[in-house]
N, CA, C, O and CB atoms as a CASP TS submission, in Angstrom:
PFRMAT TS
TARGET T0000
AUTHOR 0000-0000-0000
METHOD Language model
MODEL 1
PARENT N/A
ATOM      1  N   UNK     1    -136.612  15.899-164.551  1.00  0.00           N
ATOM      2  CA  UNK     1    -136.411  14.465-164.513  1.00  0.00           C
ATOM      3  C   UNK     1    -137.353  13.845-163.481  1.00  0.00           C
ATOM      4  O   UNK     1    -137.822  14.521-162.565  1.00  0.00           O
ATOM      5  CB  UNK     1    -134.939  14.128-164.191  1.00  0.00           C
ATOM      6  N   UNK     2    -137.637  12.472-163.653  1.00  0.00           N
ATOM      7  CA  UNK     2    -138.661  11.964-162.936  1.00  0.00           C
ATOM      8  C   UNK     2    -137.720  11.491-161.466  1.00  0.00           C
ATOM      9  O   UNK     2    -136.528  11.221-161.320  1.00  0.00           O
ATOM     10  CB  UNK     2    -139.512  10.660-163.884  1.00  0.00           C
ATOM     11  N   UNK     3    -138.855  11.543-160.527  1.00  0.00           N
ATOM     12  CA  UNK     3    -138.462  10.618-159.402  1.00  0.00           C
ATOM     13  C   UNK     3    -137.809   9.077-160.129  1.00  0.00           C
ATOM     14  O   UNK     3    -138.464   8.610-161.061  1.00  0.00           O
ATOM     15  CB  UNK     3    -139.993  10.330-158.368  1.00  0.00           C
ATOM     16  N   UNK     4    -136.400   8.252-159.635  1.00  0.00           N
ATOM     17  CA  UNK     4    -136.798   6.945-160.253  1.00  0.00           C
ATOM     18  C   UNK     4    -138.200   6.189-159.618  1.00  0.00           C
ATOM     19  O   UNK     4    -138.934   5.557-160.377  1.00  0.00           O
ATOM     20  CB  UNK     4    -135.509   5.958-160.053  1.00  0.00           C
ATOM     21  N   UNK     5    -138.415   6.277-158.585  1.00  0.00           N
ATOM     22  CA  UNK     5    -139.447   5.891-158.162  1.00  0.00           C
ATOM     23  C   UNK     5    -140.764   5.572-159.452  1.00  0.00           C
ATOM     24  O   UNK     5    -141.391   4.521-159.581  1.00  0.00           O
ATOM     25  CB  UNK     5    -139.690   6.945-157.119  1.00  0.00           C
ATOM     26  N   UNK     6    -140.857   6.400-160.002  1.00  0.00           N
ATOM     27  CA  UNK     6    -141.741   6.597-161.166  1.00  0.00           C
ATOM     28  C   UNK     6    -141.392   5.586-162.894  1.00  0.00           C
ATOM     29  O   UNK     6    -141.966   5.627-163.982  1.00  0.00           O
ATOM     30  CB  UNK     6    -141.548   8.381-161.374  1.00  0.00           C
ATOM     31  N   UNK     7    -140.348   4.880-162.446  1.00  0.00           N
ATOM     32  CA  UNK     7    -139.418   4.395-163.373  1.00  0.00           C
ATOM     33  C   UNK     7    -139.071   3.018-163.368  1.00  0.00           C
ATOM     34  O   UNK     7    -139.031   2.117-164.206  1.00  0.00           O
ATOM     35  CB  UNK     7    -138.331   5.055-163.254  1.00  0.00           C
ATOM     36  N   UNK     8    -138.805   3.157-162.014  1.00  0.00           N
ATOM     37  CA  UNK     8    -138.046   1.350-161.598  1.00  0.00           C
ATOM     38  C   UNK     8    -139.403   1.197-160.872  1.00  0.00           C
ATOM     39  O   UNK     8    -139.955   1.835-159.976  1.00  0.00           O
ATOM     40  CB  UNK     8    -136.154   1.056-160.259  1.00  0.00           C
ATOM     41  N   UNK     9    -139.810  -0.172-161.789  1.00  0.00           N
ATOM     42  CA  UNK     9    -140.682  -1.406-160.807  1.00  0.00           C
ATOM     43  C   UNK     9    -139.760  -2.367-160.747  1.00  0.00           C
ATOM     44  O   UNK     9    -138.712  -2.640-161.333  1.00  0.00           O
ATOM     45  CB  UNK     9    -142.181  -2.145-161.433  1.00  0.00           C
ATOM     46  N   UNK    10    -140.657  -2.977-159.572  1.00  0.00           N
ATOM     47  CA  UNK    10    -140.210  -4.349-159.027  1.00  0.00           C
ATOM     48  C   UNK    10    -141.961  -5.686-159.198  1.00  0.00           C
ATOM     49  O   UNK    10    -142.882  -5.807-158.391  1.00  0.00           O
ATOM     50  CB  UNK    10    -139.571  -3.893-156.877  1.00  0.00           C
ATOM     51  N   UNK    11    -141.810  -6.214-160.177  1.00  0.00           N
ATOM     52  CA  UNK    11    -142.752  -7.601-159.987  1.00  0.00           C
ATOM     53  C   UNK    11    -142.073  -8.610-160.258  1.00  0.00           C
ATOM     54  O   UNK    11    -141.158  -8.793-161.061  1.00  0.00           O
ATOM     55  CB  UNK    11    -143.984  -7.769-160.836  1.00  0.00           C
ATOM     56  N   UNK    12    -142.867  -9.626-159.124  1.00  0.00           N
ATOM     57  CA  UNK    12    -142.268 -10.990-158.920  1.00  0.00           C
ATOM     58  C   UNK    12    -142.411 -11.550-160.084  1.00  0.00           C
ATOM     59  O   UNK    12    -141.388 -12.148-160.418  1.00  0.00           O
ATOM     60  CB  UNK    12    -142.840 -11.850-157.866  1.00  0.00           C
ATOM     61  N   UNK    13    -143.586 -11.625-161.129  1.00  0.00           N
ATOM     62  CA  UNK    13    -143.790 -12.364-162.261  1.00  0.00           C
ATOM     63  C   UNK    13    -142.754 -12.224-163.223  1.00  0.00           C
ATOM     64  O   UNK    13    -142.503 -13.156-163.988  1.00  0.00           O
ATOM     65  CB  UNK    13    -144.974 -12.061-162.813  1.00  0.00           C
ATOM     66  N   UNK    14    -141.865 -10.705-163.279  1.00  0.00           N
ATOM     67  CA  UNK    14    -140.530 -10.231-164.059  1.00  0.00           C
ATOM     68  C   UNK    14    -139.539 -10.518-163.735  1.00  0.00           C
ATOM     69  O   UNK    14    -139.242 -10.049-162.636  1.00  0.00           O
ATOM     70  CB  UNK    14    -140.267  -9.104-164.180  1.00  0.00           C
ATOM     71  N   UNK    15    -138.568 -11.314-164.343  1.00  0.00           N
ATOM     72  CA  UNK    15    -136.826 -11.433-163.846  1.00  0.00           C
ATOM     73  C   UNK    15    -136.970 -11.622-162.581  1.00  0.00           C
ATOM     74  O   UNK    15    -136.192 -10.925-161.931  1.00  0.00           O
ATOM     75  CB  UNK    15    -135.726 -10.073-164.044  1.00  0.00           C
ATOM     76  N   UNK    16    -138.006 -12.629-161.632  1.00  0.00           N
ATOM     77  CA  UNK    16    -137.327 -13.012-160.509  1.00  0.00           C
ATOM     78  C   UNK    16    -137.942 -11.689-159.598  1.00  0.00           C
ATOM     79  O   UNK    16    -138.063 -11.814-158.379  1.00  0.00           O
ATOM     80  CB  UNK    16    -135.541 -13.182-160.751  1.00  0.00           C
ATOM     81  N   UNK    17    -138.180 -10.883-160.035  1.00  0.00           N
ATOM     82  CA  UNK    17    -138.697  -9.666-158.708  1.00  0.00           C
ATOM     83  C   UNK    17    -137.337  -9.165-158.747  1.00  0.00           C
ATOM     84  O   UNK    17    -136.759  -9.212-157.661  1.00  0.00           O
ATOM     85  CB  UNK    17    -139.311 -10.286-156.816  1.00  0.00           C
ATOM     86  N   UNK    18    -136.705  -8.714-159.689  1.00  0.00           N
ATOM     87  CA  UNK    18    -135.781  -7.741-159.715  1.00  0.00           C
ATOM     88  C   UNK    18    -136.489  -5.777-160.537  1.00  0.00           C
ATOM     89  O   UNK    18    -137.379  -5.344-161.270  1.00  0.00           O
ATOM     90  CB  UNK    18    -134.438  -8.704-160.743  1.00  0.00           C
ATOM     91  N   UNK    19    -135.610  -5.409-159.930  1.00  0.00           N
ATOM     92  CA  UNK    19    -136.075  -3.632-159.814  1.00  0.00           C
ATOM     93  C   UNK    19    -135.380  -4.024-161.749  1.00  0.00           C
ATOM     94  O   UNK    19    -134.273  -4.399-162.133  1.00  0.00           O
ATOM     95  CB  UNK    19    -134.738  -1.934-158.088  1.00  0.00           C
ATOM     96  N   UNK    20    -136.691  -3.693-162.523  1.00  0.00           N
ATOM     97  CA  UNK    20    -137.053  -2.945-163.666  1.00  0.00           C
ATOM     98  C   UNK    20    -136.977  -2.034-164.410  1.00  0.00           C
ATOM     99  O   UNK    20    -136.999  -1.165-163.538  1.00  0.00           O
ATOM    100  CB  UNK    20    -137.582  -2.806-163.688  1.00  0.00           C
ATOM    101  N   UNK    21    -136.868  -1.216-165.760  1.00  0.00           N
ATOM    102  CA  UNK    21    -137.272  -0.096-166.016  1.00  0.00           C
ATOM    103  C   UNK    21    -138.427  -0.293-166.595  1.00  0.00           C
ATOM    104  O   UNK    21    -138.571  -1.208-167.406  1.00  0.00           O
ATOM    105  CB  UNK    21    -136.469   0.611-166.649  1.00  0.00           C
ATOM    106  N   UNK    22    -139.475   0.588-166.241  1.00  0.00           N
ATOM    107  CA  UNK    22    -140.610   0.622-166.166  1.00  0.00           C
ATOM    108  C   UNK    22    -141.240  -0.732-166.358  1.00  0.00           C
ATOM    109  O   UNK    22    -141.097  -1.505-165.411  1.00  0.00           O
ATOM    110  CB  UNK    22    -140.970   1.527-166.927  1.00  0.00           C
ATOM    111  N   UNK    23    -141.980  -1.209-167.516  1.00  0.00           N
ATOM    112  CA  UNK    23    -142.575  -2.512-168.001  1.00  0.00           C
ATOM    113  C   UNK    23    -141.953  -3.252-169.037  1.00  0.00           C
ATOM    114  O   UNK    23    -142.435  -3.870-169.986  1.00  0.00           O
ATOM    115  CB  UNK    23    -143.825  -2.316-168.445  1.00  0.00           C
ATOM    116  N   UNK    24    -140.683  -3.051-168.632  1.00  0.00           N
ATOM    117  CA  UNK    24    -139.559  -3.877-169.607  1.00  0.00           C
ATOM    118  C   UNK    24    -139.061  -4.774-169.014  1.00  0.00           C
ATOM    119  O   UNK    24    -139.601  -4.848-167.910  1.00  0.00           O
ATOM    120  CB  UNK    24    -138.395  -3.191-170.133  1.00  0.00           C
ATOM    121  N   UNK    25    -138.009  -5.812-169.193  1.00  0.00           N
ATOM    122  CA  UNK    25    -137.582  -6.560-168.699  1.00  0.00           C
ATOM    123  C   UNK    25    -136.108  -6.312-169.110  1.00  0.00           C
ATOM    124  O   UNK    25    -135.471  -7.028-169.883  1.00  0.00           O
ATOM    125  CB  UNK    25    -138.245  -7.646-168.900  1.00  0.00           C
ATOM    126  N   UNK    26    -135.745  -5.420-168.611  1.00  0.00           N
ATOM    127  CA  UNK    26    -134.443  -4.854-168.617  1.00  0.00           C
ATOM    128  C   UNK    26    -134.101  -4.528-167.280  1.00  0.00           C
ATOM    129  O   UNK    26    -134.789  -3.631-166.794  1.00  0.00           O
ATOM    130  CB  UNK    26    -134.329  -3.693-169.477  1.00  0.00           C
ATOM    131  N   UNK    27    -133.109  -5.081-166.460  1.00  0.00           N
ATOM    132  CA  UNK    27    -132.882  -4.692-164.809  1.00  0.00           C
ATOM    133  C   UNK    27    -132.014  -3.602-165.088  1.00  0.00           C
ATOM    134  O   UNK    27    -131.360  -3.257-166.072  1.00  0.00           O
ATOM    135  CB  UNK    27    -132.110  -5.934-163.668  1.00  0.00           C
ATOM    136  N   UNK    28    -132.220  -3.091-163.776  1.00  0.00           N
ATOM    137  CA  UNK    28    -131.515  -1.738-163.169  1.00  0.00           C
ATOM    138  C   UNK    28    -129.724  -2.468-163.156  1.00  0.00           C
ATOM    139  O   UNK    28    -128.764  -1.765-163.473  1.00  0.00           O
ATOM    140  CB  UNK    28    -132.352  -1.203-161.119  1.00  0.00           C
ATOM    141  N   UNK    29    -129.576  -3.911-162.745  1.00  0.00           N
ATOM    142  CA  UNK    29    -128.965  -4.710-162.925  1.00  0.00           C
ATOM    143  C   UNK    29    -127.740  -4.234-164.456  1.00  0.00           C
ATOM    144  O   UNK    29    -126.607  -3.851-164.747  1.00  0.00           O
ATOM    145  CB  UNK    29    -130.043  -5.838-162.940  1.00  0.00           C
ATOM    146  N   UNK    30    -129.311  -4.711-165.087  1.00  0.00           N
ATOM    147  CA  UNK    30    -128.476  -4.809-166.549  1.00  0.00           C
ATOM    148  C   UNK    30    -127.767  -3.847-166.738  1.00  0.00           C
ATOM    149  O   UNK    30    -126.544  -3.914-166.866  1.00  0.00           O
ATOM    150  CB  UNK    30    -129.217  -4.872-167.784  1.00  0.00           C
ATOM    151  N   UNK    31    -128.961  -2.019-166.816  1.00  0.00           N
ATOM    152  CA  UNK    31    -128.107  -0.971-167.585  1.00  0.00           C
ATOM    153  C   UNK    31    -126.525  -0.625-166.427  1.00  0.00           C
ATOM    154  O   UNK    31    -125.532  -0.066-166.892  1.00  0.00           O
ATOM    155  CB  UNK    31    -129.339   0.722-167.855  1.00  0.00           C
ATOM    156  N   UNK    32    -126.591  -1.006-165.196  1.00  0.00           N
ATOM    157  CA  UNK    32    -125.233  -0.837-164.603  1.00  0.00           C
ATOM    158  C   UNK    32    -123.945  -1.414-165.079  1.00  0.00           C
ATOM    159  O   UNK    32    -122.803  -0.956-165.086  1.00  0.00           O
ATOM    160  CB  UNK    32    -125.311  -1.252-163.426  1.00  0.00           C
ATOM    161  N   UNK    33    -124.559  -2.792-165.559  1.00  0.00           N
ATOM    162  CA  UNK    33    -123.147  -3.601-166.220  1.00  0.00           C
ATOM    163  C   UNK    33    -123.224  -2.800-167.376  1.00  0.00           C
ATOM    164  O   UNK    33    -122.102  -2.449-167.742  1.00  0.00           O
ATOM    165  CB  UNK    33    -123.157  -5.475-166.593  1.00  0.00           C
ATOM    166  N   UNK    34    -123.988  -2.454-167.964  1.00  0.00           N
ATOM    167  CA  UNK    34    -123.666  -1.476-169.468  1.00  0.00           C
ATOM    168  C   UNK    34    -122.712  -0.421-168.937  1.00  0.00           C
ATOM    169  O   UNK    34    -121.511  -0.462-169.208  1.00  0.00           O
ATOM    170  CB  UNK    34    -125.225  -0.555-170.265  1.00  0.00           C
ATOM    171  N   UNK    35    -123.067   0.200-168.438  1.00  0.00           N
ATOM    172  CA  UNK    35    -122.340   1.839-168.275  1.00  0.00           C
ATOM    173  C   UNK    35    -121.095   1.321-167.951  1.00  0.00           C
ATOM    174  O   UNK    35    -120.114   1.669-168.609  1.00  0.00           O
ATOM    175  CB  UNK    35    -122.959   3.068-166.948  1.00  0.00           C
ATOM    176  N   UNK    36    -120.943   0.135-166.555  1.00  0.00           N
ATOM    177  CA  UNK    36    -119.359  -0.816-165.981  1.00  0.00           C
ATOM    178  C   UNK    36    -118.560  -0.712-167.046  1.00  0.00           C
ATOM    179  O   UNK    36    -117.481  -0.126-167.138  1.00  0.00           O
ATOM    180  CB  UNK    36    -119.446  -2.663-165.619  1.00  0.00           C
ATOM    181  N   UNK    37    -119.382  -1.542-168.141  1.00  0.00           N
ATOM    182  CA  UNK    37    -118.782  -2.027-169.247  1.00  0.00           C
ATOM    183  C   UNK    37    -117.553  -0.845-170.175  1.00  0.00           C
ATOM    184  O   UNK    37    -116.488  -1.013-170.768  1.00  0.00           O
ATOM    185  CB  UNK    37    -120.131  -2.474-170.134  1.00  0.00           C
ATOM    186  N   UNK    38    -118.413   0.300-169.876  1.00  0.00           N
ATOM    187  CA  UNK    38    -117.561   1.487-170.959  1.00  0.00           C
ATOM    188  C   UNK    38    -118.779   1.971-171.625  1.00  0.00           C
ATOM    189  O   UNK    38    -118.768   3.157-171.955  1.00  0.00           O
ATOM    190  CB  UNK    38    -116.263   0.800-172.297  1.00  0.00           C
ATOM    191  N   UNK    39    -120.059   1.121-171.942  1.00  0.00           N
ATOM    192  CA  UNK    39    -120.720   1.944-172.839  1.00  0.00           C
ATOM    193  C   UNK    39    -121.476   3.217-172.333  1.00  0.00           C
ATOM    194  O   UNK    39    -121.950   3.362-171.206  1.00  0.00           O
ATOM    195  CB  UNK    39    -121.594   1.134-173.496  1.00  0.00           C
ATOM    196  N   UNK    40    -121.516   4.446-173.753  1.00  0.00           N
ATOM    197  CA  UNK    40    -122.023   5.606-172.935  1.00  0.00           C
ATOM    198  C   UNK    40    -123.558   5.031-173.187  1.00  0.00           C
ATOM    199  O   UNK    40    -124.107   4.074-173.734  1.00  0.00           O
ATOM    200  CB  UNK    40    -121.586   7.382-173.541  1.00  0.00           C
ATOM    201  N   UNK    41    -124.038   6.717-172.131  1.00  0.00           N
ATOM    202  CA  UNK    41    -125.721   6.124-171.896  1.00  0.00           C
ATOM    203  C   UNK    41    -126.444   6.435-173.715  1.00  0.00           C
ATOM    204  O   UNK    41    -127.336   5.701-174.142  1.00  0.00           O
ATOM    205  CB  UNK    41    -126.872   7.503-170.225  1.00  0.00           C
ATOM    206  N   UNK    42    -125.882   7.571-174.542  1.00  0.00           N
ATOM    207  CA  UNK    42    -126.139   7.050-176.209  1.00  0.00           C
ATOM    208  C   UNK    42    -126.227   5.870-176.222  1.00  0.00           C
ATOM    209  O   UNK    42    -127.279   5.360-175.836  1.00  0.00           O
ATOM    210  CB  UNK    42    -125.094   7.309-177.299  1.00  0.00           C
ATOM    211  N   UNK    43    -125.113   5.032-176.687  1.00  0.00           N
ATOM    212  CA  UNK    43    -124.900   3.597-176.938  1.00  0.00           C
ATOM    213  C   UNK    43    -126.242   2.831-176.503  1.00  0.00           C
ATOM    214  O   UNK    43    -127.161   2.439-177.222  1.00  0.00           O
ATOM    215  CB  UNK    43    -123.578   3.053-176.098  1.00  0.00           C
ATOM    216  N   UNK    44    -126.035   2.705-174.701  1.00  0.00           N
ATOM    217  CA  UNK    44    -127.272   1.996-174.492  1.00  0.00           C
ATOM    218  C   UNK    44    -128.802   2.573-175.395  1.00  0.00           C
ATOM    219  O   UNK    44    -129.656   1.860-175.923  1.00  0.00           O
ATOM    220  CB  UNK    44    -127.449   2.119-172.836  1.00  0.00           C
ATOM    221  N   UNK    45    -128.760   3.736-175.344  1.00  0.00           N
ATOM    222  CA  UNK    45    -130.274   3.898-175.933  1.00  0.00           C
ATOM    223  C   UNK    45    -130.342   3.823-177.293  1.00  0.00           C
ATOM    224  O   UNK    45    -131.396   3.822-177.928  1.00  0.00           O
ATOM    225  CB  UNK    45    -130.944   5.209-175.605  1.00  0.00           C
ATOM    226  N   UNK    46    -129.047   3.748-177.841  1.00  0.00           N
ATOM    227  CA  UNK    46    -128.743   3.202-179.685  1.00  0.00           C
ATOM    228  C   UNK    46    -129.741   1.263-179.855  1.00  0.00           C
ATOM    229  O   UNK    46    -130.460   0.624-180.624  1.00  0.00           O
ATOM    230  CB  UNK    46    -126.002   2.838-179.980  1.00  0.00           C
ATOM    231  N   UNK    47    -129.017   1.163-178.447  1.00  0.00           N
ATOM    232  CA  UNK    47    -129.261  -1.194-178.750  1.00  0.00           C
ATOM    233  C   UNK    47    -130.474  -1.182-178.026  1.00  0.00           C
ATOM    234  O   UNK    47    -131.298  -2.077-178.216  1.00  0.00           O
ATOM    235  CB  UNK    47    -127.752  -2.856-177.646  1.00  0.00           C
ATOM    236  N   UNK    48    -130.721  -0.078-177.047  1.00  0.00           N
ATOM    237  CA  UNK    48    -132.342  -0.354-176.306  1.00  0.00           C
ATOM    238  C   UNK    48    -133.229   0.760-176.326  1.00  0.00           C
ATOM    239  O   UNK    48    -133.543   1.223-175.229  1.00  0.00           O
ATOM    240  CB  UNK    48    -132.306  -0.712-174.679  1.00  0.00           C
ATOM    241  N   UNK    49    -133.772   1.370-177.530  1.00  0.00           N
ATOM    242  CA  UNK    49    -134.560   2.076-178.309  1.00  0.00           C
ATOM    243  C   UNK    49    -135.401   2.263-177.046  1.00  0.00           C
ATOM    244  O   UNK    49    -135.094   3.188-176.294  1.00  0.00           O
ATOM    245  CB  UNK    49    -135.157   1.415-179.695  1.00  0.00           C
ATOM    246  N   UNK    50    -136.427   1.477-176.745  1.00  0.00           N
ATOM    247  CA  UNK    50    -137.299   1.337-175.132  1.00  0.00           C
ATOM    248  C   UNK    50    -136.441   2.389-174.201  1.00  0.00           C
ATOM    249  O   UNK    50    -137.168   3.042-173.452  1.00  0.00           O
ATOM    250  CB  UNK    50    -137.195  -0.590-174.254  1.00  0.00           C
ATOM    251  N   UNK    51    -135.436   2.596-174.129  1.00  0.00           N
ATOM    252  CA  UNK    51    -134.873   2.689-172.845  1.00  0.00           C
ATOM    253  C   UNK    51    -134.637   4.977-173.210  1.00  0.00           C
ATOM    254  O   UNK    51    -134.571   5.540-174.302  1.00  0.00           O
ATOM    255  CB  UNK    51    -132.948   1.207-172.656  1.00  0.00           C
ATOM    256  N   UNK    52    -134.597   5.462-172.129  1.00  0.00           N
ATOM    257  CA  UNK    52    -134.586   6.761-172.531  1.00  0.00           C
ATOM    258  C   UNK    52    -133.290   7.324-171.645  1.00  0.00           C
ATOM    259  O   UNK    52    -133.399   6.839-170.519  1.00  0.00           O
ATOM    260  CB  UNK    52    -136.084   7.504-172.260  1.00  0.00           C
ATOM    261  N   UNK    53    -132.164   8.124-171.728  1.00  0.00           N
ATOM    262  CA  UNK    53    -131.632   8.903-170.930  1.00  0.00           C
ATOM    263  C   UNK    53    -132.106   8.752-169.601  1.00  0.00           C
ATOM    264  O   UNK    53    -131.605   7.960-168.803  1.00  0.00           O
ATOM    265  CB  UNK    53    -131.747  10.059-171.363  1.00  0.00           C
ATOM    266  N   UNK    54    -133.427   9.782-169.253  1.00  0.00           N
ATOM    267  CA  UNK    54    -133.942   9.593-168.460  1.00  0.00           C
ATOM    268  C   UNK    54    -133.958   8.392-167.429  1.00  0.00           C
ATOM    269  O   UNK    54    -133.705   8.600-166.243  1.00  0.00           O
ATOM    270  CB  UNK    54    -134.668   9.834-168.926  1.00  0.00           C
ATOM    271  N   UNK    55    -134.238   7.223-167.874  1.00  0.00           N
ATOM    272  CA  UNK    55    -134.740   6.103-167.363  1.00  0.00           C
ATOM    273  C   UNK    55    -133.053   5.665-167.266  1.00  0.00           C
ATOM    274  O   UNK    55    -132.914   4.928-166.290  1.00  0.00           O
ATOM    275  CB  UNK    55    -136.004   5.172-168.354  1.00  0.00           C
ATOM    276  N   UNK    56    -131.854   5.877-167.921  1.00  0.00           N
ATOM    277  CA  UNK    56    -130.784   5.301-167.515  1.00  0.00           C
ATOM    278  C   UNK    56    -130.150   6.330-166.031  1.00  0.00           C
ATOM    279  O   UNK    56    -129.075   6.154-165.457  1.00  0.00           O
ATOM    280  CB  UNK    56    -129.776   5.193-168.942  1.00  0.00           C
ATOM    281  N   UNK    57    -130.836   7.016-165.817  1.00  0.00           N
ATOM    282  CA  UNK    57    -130.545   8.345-164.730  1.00  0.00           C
ATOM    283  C   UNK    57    -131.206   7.609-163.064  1.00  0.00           C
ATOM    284  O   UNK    57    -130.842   7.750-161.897  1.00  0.00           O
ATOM    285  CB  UNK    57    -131.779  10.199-165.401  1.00  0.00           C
ATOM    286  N   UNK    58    -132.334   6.799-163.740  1.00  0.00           N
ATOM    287  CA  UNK    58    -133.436   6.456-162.774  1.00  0.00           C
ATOM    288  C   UNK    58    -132.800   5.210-162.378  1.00  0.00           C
ATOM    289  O   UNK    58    -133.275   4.779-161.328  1.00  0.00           O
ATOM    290  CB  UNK    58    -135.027   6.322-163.366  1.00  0.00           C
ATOM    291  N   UNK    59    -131.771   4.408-162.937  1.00  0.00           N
ATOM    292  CA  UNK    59    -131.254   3.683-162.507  1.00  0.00           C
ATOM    293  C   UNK    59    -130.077   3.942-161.636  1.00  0.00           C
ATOM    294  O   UNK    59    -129.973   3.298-160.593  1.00  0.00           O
ATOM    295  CB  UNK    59    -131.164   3.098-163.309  1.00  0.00           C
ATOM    296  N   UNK    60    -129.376   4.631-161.892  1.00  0.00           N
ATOM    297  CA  UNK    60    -128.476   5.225-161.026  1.00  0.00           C
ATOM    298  C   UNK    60    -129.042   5.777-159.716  1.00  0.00           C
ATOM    299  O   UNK    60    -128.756   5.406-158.578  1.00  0.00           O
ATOM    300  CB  UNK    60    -127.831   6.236-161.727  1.00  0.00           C
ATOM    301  N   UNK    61    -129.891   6.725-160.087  1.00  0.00           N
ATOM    302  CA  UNK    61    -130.521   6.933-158.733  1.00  0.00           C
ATOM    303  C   UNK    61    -130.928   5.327-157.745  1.00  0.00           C
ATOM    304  O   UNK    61    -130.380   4.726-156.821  1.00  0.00           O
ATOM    305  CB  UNK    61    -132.045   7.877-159.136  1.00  0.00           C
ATOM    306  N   UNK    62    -131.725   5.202-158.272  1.00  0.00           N
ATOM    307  CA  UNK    62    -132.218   3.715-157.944  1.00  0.00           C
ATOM    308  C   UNK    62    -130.756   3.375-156.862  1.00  0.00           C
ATOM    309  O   UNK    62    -130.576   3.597-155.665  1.00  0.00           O
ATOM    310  CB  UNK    62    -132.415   2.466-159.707  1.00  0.00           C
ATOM    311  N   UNK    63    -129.908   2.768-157.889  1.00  0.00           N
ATOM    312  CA  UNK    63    -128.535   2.358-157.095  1.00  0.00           C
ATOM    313  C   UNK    63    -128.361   3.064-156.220  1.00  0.00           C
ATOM    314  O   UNK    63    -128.172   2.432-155.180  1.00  0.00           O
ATOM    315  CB  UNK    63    -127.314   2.362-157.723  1.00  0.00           C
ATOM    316  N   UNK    64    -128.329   3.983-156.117  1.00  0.00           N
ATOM    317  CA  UNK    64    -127.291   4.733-155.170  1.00  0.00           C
ATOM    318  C   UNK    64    -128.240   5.290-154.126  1.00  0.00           C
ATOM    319  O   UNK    64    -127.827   6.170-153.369  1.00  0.00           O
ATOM    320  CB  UNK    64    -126.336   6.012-155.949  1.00  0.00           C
ATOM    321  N   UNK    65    -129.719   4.753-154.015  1.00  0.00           N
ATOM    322  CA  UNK    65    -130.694   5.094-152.947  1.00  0.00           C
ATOM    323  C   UNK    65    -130.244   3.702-152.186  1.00  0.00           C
ATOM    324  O   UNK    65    -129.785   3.725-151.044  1.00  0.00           O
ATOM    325  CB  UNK    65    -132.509   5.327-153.453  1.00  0.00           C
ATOM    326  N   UNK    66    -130.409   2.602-152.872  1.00  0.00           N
ATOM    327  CA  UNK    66    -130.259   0.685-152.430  1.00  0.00           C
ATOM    328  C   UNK    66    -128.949   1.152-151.526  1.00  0.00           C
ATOM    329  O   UNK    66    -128.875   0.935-150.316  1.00  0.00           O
ATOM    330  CB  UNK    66    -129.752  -0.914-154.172  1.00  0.00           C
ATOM    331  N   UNK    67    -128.085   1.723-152.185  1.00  0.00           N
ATOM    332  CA  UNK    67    -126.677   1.486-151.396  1.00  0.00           C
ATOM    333  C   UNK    67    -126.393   1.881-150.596  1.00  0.00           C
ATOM    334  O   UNK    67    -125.375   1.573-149.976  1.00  0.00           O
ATOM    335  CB  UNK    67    -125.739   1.665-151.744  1.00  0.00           C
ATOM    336  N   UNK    68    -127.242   2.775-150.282  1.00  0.00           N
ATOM    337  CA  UNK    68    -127.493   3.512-148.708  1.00  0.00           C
ATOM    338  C   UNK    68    -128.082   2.957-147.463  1.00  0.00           C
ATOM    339  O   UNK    68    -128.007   3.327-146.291  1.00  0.00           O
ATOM    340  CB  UNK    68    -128.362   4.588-148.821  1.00  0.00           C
ATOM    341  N   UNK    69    -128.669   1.997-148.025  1.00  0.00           N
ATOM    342  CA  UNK    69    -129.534   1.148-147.271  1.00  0.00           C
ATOM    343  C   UNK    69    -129.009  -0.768-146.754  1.00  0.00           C
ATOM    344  O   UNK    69    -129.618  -1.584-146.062  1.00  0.00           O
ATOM    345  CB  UNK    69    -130.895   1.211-148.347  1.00  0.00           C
ATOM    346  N   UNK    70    -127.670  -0.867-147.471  1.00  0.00           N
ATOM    347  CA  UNK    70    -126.823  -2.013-147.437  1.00  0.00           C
ATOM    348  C   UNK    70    -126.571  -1.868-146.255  1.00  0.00           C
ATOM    349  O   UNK    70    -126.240  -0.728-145.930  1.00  0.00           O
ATOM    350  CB  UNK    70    -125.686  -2.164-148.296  1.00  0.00           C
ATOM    351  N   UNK    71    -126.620  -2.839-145.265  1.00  0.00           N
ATOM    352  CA  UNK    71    -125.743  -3.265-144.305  1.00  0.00           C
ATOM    353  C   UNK    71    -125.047  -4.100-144.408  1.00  0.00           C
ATOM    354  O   UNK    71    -125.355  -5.177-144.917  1.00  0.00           O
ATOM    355  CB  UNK    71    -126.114  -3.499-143.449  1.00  0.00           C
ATOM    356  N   UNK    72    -123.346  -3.666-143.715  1.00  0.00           N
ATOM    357  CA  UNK    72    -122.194  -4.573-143.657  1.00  0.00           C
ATOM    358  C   UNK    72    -122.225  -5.160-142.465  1.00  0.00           C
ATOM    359  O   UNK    72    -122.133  -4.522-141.416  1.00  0.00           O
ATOM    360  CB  UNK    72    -120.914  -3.970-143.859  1.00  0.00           C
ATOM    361  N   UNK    73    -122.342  -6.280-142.523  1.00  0.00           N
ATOM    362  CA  UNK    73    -121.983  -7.557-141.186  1.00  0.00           C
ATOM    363  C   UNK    73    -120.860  -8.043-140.982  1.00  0.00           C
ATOM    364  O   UNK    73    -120.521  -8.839-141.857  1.00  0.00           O
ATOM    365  CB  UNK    73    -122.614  -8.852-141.272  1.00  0.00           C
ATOM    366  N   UNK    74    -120.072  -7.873-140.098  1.00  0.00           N
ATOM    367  CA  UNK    74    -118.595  -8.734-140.175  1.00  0.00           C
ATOM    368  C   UNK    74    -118.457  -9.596-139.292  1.00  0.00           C
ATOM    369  O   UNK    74    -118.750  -8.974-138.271  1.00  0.00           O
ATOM    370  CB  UNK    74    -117.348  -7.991-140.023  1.00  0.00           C
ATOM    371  N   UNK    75    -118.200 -10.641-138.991  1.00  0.00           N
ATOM    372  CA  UNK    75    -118.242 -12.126-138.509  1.00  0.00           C
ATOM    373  C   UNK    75    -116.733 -12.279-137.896  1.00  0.00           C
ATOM    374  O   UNK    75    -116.372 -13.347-137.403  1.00  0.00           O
ATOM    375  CB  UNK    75    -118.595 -13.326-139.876  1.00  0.00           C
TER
END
């Protein structure tokens, strides 16, 4: 499997400068509310042909590198 690194871009000209799969305009965003949703990662790659196993793996990674890196502020 690939680094996601190799997978998720980020350009400003796409969705605002949101993290990508590859040169699609599909956010890392999106396939998370998919999987939230109930659908398996089949399903997603049934409605987004573009999109590979792989690349739904690279999003997860993706996530769960970001979420390491969140800081909580409490006021």
């Amino acid at each position: 499997m690939k680094s996601y690194k190799e997978v998720i871009t980020i350009n400003p000209l796409v969705r605002l400068g949101k993290a990508c799969v590859r040169d699609t305009r599909i956010t890392v965003a999106d396939v998370l509310e998919y999987l939230a949703s109930g659908m398996s990662e089949n399903e997603i790659v049934q409605d987004f042909p573009q999109l590979t196993i792989d690349d739904i793996h690279a999003c997860l990674s993706y996530a769960a590198e970001s979420e390491k890196h969140v800081k909580i502020v409490f006021s």
